[in-house]
Every structure is written in structure tokens, then in C-alpha cells.
MARKEKOL-185266 format. One record per residue (C-alpha): residue number from 1; x, y, z. Coordinates in steps of 0.1 Angstrom, whole numbers. Example, Ala and Ser with C-alpha at 12.3 -4.5 7.8 and 13.67 -1.06 7.14 Angstrom:
BEGIN
     k      xx      yy      zz
     1     123     -45      78
     2     137     -11      71
//
This chain:
BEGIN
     k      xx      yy      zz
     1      14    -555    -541
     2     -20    -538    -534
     3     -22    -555    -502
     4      14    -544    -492
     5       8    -508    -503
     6     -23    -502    -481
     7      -5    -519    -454
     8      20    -492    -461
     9      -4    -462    -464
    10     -24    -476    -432
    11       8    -476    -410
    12      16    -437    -426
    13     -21    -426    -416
    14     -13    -444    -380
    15      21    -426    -378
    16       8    -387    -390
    17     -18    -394    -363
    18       5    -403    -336
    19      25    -374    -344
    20      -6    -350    -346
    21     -13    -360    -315
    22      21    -353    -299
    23      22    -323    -318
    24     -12    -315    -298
    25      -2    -329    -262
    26      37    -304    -272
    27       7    -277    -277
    28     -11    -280    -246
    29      16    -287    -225
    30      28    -252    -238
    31       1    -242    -231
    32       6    -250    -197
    33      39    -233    -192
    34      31    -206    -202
    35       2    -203    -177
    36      11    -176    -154
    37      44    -147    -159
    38      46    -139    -118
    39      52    -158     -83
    40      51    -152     -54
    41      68    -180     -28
    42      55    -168       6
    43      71    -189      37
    44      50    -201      67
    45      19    -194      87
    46      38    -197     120
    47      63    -175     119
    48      36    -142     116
    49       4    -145     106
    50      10    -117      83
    51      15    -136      52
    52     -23    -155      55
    53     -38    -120      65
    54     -18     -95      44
    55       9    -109      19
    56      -8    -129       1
    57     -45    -114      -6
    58     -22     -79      -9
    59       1     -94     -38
    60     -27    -111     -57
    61     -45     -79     -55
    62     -19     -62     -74
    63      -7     -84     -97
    64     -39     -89    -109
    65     -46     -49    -109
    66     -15     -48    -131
    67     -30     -76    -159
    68      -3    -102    -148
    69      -8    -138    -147
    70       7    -149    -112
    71       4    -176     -82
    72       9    -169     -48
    73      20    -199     -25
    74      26    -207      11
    75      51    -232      20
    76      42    -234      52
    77      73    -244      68
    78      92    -267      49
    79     120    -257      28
    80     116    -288       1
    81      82    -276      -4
    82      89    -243     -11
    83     118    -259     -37
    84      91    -280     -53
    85      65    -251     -55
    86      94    -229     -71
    87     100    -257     -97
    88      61    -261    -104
    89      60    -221    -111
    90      92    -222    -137
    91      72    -253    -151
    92      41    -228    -154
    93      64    -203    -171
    94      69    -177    -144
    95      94    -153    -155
    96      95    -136    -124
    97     100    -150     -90
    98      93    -134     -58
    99     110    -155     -29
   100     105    -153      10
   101     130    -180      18
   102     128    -203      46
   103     167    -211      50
   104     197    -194      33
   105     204    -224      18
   106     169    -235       1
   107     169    -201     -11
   108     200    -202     -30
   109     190    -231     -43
   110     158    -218     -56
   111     175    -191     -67
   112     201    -204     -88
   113     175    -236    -103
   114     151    -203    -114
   115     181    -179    -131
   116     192    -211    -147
   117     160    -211    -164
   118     162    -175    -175
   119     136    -160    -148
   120     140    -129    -126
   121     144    -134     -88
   122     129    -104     -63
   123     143    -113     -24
   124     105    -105     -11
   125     111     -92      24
   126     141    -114      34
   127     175    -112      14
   128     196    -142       5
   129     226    -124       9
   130     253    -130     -21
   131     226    -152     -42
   132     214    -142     -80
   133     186    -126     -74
   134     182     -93     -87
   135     162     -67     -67
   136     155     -68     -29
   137     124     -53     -17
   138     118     -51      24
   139     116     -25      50
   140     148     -10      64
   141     150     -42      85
   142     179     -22     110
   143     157       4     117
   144     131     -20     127
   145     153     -31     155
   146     161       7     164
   147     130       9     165
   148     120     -16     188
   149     153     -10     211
   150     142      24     213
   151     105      13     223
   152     119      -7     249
   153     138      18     269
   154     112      47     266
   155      86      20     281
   156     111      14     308
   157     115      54     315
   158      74      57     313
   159      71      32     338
   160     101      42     360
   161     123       8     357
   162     148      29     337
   163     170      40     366
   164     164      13     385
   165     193     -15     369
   166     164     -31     346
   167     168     -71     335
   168     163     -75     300
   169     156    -106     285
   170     162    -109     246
   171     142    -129     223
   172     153    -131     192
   173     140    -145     155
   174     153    -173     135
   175     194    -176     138
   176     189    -190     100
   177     170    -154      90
   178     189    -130      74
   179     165    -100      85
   180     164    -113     124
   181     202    -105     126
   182     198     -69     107
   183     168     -64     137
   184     194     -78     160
   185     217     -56     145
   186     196     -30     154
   187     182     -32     190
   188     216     -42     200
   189     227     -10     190
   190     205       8     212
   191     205     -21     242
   192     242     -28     239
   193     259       7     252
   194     230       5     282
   195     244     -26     289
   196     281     -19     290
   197     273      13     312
   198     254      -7     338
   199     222      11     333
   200     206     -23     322
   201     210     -55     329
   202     211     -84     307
   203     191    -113     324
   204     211    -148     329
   205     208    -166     296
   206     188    -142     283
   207     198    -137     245
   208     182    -164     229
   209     168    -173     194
   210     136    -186     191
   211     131    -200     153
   212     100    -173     148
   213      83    -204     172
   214      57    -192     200
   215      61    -223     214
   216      98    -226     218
   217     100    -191     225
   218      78    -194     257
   219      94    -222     269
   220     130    -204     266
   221     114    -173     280
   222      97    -199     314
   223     132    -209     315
   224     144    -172     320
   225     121    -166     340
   226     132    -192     367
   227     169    -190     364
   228     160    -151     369
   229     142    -157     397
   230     114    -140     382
   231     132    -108     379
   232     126     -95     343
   233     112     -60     337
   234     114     -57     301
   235     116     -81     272
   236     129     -76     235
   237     107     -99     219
   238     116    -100     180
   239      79     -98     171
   240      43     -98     180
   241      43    -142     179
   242      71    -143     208
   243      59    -110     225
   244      24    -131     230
   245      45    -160     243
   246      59    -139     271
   247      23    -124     275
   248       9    -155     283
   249      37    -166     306
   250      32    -139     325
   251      -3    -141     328
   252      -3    -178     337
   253      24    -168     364
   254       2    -144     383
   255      30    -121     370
   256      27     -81     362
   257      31     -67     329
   258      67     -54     318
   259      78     -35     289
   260      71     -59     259
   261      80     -52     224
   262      69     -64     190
   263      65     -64     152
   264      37     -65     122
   265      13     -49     142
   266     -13     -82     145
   267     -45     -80     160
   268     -34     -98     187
   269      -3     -74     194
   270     -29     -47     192
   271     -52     -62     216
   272     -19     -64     241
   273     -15     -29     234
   274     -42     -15     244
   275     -47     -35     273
   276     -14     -31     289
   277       6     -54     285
   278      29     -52     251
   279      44     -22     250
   280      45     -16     213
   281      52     -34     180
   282      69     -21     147
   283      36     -13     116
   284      55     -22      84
   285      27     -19      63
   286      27     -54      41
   287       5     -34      12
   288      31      -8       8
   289      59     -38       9
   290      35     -63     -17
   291      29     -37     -40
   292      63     -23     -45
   293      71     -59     -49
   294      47     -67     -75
   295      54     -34     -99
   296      91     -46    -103
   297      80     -77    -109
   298      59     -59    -135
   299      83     -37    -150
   300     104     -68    -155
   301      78     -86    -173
   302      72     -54    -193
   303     107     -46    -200
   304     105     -19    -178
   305     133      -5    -154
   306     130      -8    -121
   307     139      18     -96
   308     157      11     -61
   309     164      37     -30
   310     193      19     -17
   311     216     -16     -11
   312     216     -39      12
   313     247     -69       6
   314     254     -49     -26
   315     219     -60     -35
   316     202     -32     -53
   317     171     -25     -29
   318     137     -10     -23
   319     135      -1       9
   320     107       9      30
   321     101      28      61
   322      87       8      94
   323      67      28     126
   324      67      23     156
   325      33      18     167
   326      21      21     208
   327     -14      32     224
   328     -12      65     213
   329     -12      61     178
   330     -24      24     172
   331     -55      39     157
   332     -36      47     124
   333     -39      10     118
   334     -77      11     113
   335     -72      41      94
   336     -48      25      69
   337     -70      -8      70
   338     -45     -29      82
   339     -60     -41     111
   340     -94     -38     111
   341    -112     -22     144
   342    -135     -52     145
   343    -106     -78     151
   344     -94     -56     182
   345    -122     -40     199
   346    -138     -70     207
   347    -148     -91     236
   348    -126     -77     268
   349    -107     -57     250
   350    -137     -33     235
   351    -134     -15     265
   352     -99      -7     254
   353    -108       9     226
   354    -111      46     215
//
């Protein structure tokens, strides 16, 4: 009976210590969830190089200016990655999510998998239109495309193509991008009644979407080019990635500048600008956008409200405003650090330079 009892008691020691030691891997893993209260699920490096040079160092700035715990996150590309890093930031017990989606789809998904689990969704620059998230926070992505419509046609006054039937050629975003329609939207308004009067021209399959892709987009634009029998004198390019594409087409053409426009104001763009050969590109300042972003997220987290200017797909929104940015003013960039003067005025273009 001894024998049996501490067989007993030994197999009630071995028990307690298997469940203190669950009880202490529960604990850590926690632990673990409870990690981080923010994050931030930025899209791709291809698209603009805005996210590598401004999102993400601007949102980790400010989170961690406000005290809060948060992960910023590239997905570079790839909807199912962005999915999987959305379900490793709920595992780390983000409460509030901050999504840049890559497809409509992917982003509903993440969407719905992270309100399921009780967490807050902010639409970070593009909107999911009709999805669960809560807040919306972007520039007035129509008035982008105003903008750069308008850009467009005062280049082609200032270089006297405007009453001369111009050809435009169109390159537009990504067809699956909620915000390349509203800029769409946009220079279409302005492009649109110029083309039904006559006074432009729209050039023979020359209204095309590009996926955000450089690549594809100079290919379409070579293509445009030869069906057009090199007759383009101006381009809508969607932003300063495609603008560069029909840059370097041009150049590698032995082919004069024409009107260009743009958008987020990269170094590159800038260096186009001064030199001649884009025409503009739209400023939206990404620290403005990242830290409007980042203080709802923070008032969520604190139980704070959060306050919106407007609505976009009955979304309640914080919108910002964009500028149009050209030769004459592109030194407001240095001045607002965006770009800094040492990544433009460089090799053959420092002579550019004011």
C-alpha cells in the first residue's frame, strides 16, 4: 500500500508539473499576443517607392511618438502575404489594423478575418469600398486626378500644342485599385469634354491600365507609340513610376519631351522636372497622410473618438489635400523634407537646381 501510494503521489507531482508548465507556455504565449496594439499592412515596393521611403519610417515614427506598440509590414506584392501578415498581427494582439490592400478582394478578406476577431480596421490610403472597416484616411483621391488633368492641359498651352489638335495618350493605375479609378475619375473630367469638342485627341489605343507596373506600362506606352506613328504630345501618366516609363521611351527613341504628368513627387519625378521632361507630379504629403492615420488608430486604442472631414462609399473619411507640384514650386519639397535636395540635385541634374 506504501508502494502504491507513492506511485500515486509521484504521478500527482508529474501531473501539477505538466500543468504548471502549460499554465506557463498559456502565459507566454499571452504574452505574445499581446505584443503590439497597432499595424500597419503597407502593399508593395513597385507600385511607388513611397511606401519604403515615406510610409513606413513616417508611421513607425508616430506610433511610437504616441507610446503604441505597432508593426509596420510590406507585402511586397502578393496578396496571400499580406493575408498571412494580417493574421500574424491579430495573433500579436493588434487591435487596430491599418490596411493598404493589394486587391478588393484580399482586402475584404482581411477585413472581415480581423473584425471577426474584435479589431478596428483603418482603409490606409486605398478604400475597400462596402467592407467593415471603420475609418478611411487618404487624400481627396478625385482631386488628384483634377489635378493632374489640369497639369496636363496648362503644359500643353505653355508649350503651344493646346490649339494644335494634341494626341493624348492615357496611362492609367491598377484596374483592381479603387483610388486609380477615383484619379481616373478625375482627369477624365477635365480630359473628357476636350475630347468630345475636338480640341484633343485621344491617341489610337491609348487609354490603358498599367497594374502600377513600369515595366508593362512602357511596353503599352512603345506600343502607342508605334500604332501612333510617333505622334503623342502629351501623356497622362497615373504617377511618377509610369511617367519614368514614358521618359525613358522617349529618350531611348531619340524622341522630344512632351507634356508628362505624375504623382508622389519621387526623386526621380523631381529630377524629370527640373530637367524638362515631366511636366509635373501631384505632392501628397505621406507624413501628413501616416500621421492622421496613426492618431485614429490611437484614439481607438485609447477609447478616444475619432474625427472625419468627409465620406467616401459612405465610409466616414479623413481626407487630405494633394498639390500640384511643377518647376516653379518643386522647392517646397526640400522645404517640407520630403524629398531631400541631396537625392535631386545631383550628378546631371545639379545644374537643374536652384
Amino acid at each position: 500500500m506504501k508502494r502504491h501510494s507513492r506511485l500515486g503521489l509521484a504521478s500527482v507531482l508529474i501531473v501539477l508539473a505538466a500543468l504548471l508548465a502549460a499554465g506557463s507556455a498559456t502565459a507566454r504565449v499571452a504574452t505574445h499576443k499581446a505584443s503590439i496594439q497597432a499595424c500597419a499592412l503597407l502593399p508593395d515596393t513597385k507600385s511607388s517607392t513611397r511606401y519604403t521611403l515615406f510610409d513606413a519610417p513616417y508611421l513607425k515614427q508616430a506610433f511610437t511618438k504616441a507610446g503604441v506598440a505597432a508593426t509596420v509590414v510590406n507585402a511586397q506584392g502578393d496578396p496571400q502575404r499580406q493575408k498571412s501578415q494580417a493574421d500574424g498581427c491579430l495573433a500579436q494582439g493588434a487591435k487596430v489594423i491599418l490596411l493598404d490592400e493589394l486587391t478588393l478582394a484580399s482586402g475584404a478578406a482581411i477585413t472581415n478575418d480581423a473584425v471577426g476577431q474584435g479589431a478596428t480596421v483603418i482603409d490606409y490610403d486605398r478604400i475597400v469600398p462596402g467592407s467593415k472597416a471603420k475609418y478611411y484616411v487618404s487624400f481627396n483621391n478625385v482631386t488628384v486626378g483634377e489635378l493632374q488633368g489640369k497639369g496636363l492641359v496648362a503644359a500643353l498651352k505653355q508649350n503651344g500644342m493646346y490649339s494644335k489638335h494634341p494626341v493624348i495618350a492615357e496611362l492609367n493605375g491598377g484596374i483592381q485599385d479603387n483610388n486609380a479609378k477615383l484619379f481616373k475619375q478625375g482627369y477624365d473630367s477635365i480630359l473628357n469634354p476636350l475630347y468630345k469638342s475636338g480640341t484633343f485627341v485621344k491617341a489610337k489605343s491609348g487609354d490603358q491600365w498599367t497594374d502600377w507596373d513600369p515595366i508593362k506600362g512602357q511596353t503599352i506606352f512603345e506600343q502607342m507609340l508605334t500604332q501612333n506613328s510617333n505622334n503623342i504630345n502629351g501623356v497622362l501618366a497615373a504617377n511618377d513610376g509610369l511617367a519614368g516609363a514614358v521618359v525613358s521611351t522617349l529618350q531611348h527613341q531619340g524622341l522630344k519631351p512632351v507634356p508628362v504628368t505624375g504623382q508622389d513627387a519621387t526623386p526621380t519625378g523631381v529630377q524629370y522636372i527640373i530637367s524638362g521632361w515631366q511636366s509635373g507630379t501631384v505632392y501628397k504629403s505621406v507624413k501628413n497622410e501616416a500621421n492622421a492615420a496613426a492618431a485614429a488608430a490611437v484614439n481607438i486604442i485609447k477609447g478616444k473618438a475619432v474625427k472625419t472631414n468627409g465620406k467616401v462609399s459612405g465610409m466616414p473619411s479623413i481626407l487630405l489635400t494633394p498639390v500640384w507640384v511643377t518647376k516653379a514650386n518643386y522647392t517646397l519639397l526640400f522645404k517640407e523634407n520630403f524629398v531631400k535636395r541631396g537625392q535631386v540635385c545631383v550628378g546631371k541634374y545639379a545644374q537643374y537646381c536652384k
